[in-house]
Structures are given as structure tokens and as C-alpha cells.
N, C-alpha and C positions, 0 to 999 in steps of 0.2 A: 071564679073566672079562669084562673090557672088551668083547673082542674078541665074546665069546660074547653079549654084550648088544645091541650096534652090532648084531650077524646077526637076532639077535631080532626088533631092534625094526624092520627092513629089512624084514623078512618080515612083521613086522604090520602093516605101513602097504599094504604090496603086498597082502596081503591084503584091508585096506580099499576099497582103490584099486577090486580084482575085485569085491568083495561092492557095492561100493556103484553098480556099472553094473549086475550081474548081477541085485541083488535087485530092480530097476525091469523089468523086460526089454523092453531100448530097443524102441522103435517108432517109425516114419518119419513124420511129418507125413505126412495122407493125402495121396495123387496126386503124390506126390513129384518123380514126373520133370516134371511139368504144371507144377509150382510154380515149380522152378527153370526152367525154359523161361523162365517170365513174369520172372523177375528180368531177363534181357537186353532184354526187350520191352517195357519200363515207359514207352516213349514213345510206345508203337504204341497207337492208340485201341480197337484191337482188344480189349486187356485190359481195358480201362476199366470195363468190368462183372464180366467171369467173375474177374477177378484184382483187381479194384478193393482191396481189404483192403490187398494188396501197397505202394501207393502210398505207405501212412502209414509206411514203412518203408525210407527212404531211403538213412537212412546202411546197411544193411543191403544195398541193392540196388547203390550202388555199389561198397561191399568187395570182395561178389561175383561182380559181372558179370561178369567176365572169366574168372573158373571156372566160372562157370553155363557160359558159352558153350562154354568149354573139354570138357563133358562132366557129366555126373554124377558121374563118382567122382573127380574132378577138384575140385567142387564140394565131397564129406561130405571128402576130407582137408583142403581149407580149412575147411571149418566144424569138424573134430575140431581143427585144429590153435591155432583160435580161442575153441575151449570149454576148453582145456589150458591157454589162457592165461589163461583167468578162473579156473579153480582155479587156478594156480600162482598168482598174485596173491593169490586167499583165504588159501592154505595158511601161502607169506609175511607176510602179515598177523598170522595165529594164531601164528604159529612167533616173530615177533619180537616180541610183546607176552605172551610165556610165558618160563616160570623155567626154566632150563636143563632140570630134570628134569623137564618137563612136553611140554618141545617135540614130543615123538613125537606126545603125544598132541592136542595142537595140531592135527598134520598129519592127524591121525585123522579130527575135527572137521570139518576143510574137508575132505574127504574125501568126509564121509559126510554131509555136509550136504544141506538142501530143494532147494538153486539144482542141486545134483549132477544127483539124481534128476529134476527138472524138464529139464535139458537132454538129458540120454538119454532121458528119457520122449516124449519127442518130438524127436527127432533130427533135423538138417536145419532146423529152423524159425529166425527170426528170434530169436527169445528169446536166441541165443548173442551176438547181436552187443549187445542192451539189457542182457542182464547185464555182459558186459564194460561197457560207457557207467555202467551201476551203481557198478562197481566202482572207474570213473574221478573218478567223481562223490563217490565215499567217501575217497580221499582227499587231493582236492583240497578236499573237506571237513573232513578233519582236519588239515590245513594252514593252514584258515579264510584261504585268498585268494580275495575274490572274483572278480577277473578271471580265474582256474584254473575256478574253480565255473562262471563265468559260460557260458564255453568248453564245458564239457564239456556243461551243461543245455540251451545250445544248440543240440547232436546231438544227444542226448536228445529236444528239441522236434522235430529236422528223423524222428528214428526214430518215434519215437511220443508226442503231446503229452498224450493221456489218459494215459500211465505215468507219465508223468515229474513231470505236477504235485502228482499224490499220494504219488512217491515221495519230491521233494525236499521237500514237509511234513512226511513222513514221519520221512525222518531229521533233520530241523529238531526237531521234538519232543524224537528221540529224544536229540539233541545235549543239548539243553535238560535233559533229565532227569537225564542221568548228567554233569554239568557243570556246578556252581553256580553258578557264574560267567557263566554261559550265554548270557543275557537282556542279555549286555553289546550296545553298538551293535555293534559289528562283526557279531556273529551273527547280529541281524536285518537289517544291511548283507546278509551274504552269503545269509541265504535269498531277500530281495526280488531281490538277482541274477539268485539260479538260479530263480526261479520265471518272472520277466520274461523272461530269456532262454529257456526254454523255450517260452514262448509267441511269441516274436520268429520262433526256430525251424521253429514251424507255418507262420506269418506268410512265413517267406522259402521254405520246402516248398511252399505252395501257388502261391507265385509261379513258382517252379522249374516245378514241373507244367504250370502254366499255359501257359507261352510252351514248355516243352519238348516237348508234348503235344495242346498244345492242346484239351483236355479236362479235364474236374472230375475228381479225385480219386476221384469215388464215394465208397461208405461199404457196411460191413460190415452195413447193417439188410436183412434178407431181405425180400420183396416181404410185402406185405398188412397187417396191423396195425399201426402205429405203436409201441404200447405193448406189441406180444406178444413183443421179447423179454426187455424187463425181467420180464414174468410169469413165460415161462418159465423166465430165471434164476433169479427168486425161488422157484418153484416146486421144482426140482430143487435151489437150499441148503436149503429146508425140510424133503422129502423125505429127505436124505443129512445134516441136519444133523451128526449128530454125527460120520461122517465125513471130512465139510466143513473143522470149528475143528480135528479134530486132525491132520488134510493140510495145514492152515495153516503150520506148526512140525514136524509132526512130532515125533523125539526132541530137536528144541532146546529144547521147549516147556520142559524142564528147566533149561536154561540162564538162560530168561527166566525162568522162577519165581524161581530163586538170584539174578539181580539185581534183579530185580522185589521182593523180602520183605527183602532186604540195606535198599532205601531207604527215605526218608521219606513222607510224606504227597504231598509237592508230587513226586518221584519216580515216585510211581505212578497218581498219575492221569496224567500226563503221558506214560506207556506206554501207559495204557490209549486215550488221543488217538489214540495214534501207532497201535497195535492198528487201531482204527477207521477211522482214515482209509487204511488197506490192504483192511481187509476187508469196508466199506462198498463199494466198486468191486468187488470180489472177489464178492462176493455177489451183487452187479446188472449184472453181464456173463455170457459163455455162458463161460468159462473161468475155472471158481470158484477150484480151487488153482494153478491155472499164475498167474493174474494176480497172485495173495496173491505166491507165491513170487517176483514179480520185483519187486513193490513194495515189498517188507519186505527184499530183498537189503542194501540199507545198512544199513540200520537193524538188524536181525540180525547183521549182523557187527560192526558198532559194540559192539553188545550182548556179542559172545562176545568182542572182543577188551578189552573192561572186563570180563566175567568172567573171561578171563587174566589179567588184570593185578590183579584183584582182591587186595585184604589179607585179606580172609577166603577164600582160595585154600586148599584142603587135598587132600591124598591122598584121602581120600573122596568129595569132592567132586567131581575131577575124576573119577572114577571111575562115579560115579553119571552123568554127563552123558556121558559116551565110552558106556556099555554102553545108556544112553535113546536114542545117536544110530545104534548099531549095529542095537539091534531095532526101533528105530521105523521101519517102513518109509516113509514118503508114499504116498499112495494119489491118483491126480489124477481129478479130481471134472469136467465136463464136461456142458453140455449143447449139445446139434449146433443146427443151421438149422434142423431139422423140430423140434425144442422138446422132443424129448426126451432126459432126462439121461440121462450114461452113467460109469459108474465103470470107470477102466484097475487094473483087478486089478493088484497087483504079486506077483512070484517064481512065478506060474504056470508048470508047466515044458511045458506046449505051449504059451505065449506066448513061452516063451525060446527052442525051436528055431525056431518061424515068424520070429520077429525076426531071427535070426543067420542062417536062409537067405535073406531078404530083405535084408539087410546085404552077406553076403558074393556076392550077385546082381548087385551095382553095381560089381562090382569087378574 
């Protein structure tokens, strides 16, 4: 009967594992081969416009450079092999802050989780290397050492400095809510850290550029209007709204309800801060759910691994949040350079063979 369990619950995680790439059906970051190209060329001024974006993404470029160069398919087994380690870290996480007869479902969890579908949904992109820095970021934060926090925020800053200042407010909050104790000084010791050192980060990124390059950075604002593409991100959240909040979470949205109505007064507004200060950026950038989903990465798992841990933890409960994380698919919300939005259907089955003959093309 053991035995007959162990094969079971093998099979449902493997199960998870499929469903939960299959039901996004990955798609390449567009120009793919162009993209990685420019990862080796980040000094050459040549980029400095067509690839300018690239730049803010440093620690990302150095990881890769040498498989970029190596080839392309040289390059997606680096990046699978780096997105495998942010789930095993998540899964880790879930699994060791769950009661023995929970752990499968734990593993389910991370599994089937936003950050999953966000890195196949766009496969190849940088986001695998900031979610990992995320993940590093979490828990060096549940460690509360600041010179760990400091370290990690400071890659964070050199990766990307708009993610990271909202993210480590983010879980700053979210530390704060599910943690009475919270508001102790160390806490605000270690957010002023990681907040300082992400910005240090930019500060030594663009020095790096500088004298390596000898060119600016550039920036992601497309020619002509100043203020057109905050419109048009506004535009396309309001248009997809409803959409939008539920791409946000997805099937965790469950999980945060259950710790979210478990707390107090001072508990839930203090989610609701933490809510905001993801989805305010999320909102007013051109990558409505991708950016939600990398900014709330800590802060989410923070979230599910206090819901593991929880006292009010039941058979039903967990239950209720495994079957919200299996049907809730993510839907990633987008609007491009020409300012119009575009929603990436998920489980379409002509987007799943186009995908998996563009996958197995590079190979």
C-alpha cells in the first residue's frame, strides 16, 4: 500500500510537472536568435539601440555569454537548466515547510505555480535569471541577514533596478504582515539594505557600461511620445482588466485569500500595500502579467510557505488550493511597441504544436 502510494503520488507530481508547461504552450521570446546574438555584443555600440533593453540585464548577460556564443541550443539548455533551479528551490521551499502528509502537494504548488507558467511563456528571456535573484533574495530574507539581502539586491540592481525596488518593498510588507514581530529594527535594517543596494547596483551597471561600452545604456521608450507608453499600458489593463487581476495570481489567488481572512486588521492591509506596490508597476509598464509575476515571486511564496505552515492547515483546504492552482491557468496580458495589447491564449492546441516545432528547430 506504501509502495502503491509513493507510485501514485510520483505520477502526480510528473503529471503536474507536464500539465503545468503544456497548459502555457511555451513560446520563444520574439527574434530569438537576434536576442541571444546581442547577449555576447553588449559592448559593441552597435546594440546600443536595436538591443538597448538588453543592457539593464546584466547579471543575465554575463551568466550567458558564453552559451549565447556557444550557439543557440547551447544557450535554451542553459536557460532550461537555470529555470529548473528556480523551481527546485520553490518546490524545496513548499516541501520543507509542509507536514509530511502534505509534501506531494507542496511539490504540486510549485509546480503549478505563476513564476512556472511565466518562464515557459516566454522561454529564452531574462526573467529566468531575476526569478532565480528572487528566489535568492527570499531567502536571505528569511534568514533576516542583512549583508546576504544586501548581496543578493545588489544583482538584483546590476539585473534590473525597476524590479527589484518594488519587489524588495514588496516582500518587506509582506514580511511585516505575516510576522508580528516584524517592525523590529532589524527588519527595517535589512529592507533599507536591500533597497540601497539595489540602487548601488544600477549605480555600478551603469558605470560598468560606461567605460565598457562606451555608450549609454539606452532605454526601452520607443520613439515619439514621452508619455504614450504609460497610456498605452494603461489602456490595455483597462481594456483586459478583469483578465489582468486574475493573470496576477492565477490559482494562488486562493492561497492568498486563506492567509489573507486567517489575519487581522493590521495583516491585511498590509497585503493589500504589498498587492499594490506589484501591480501599480504591472499596470503602467507594456508587460502587465509577466512583471506582476516577477515582482510578487517572494512575496507569493512567502505567502504559500505560511500557508504551509499554517495552524489552520486542513485536508480541505489544501485541497481547495492544489485543484485553484491546477485549473487556474495564467493568461499573460501584454502590450508591444506599436501600443497595442495582446493577450497569449493559453492551452491552444495550434499554439502547442507551433511552439514545440519551434523548440525542437533549435536543437
Amino acid at each position: 500500500m506504501i509502495l502503491t502510494r509513493s507510485i501514485g503520488g510520483a505520477g502526480l507530481i510528473l503529471a503536474a510537472a507536464v500539465w503545468a508547461i503544456f497548459r502555457v504552450a511555451p513560446a520563444p521570446v520574439p527574434e530569438l536568435p537576434a536576442y541571444v546574438e546581442a547577449i555576447g555584443n553588449w559592448r559593441d555600440n552597435q546594440y546600443a539601440t536595436t538591443y538597448a533593453h538588453l543592457r539593464e540585464n546584466l547579471v543575465w548577460q554575463w551568466t550567458f555569454e558564453f552559451s549565447a556564443s556557444s550557439g543557440l541550443s547551447i544557450y535554451l539548455l542553459q536557460w532550461l537548466l537555470v529555470t529548473l533551479c528556480v523551481i527546485s528551490i520553490l518546490a524545496f521551499l513548499y516541501r520543507g515547510s509542509a507536514p509530511p502528509e502534505y509534501r506531494g502537494a507542496a511539490i504540486r504548488l510549485a509546480l503549478l505555480s505563476p513564476i512556472v507558467a511565466l518562464l515557459f511563456g516566454f522561454f529564452g528571456s531574462y526573467d529566468t535569471v531575476t526569478a532565480l535573484l528572487a528566489m535568492g533574495l527570499l531567502i536571505s530574507w528569511m534568514q533576516q541577514r542583512a549583508w546576504l539581502v544586501g548581496i543578493v539586491s545588489l544583482l538584483l540592481g546590476l539585473q534590473h533596478v525597476g524590479q527589484a525596488l518594488p519587489m524588495i518593498l514588496a516582500l518587506g510588507l509582506t514580511w511585516t504582515a505575516l510576522n508580528e514581530d516584524s517592525t523590529s529594527r532589524q527588519t527595517l535594517r535589512v529592507l533599507a539594505v536591500g533597497l540601497g543596494s539595489a540602487v548601488l547596483g544600477k549605480a555600478v551597471g551603469l558605470a560598468i557600461l560606461f567605460f565598457a561600452s562606451s555608450s549609454t545604456a539606452g532605454n526601452r521608450v520607443p520613439d515619439g511620445e514621452l508619455f504614450a507608453p504609460l497610456r498605452d499600458a494603461w489602456v490595455t489593463s483597462l481594456n483586459f482588466l478583469p483578465a489582468v487581476i486574475y493573470s496576477f495570481l492565477a490559482g494562488s489567488w486562493i492561497i492568498a485569500a486563506y492567509v489573507f481572512w486567517d489575519g487581522n486588521r493590521r495583516r491585511r492591509i498590509l497585503l493589500v500595500c504589498a498587492l499594490a506596490t506589484c501591480a501599480i508597476p504591472a499596470f503602467s509598464l507594456l508587460d502587465q502579467t509577466r512583471i506582476f509575476m516577477l515582482l510578487s515571486l517572494p512575496g507569493l511564496s512567502l505567502i504559500t510557505v505560511h500557508f504551509m505552515k499554517s495552524a489552520d492547515m486542513s485536508h480541505t483546504r489544501i485541497r481547495v488550493a492544489e485543484v485553484a492552482a491546477w485549473v487556474g491557468v495564467p493568461i499573460l496580458i501584454w502590450t508591444g511597441y506599436t501600443g497595442a495589447g495582446r493577450v497569449q491564449y493559453m492551452g491552444a492546441l495550434d499554439a502547442q504544436l507551433i511552439s514545440w516545432q519551434q523548440i525542437f528547430a533549435w536543437f
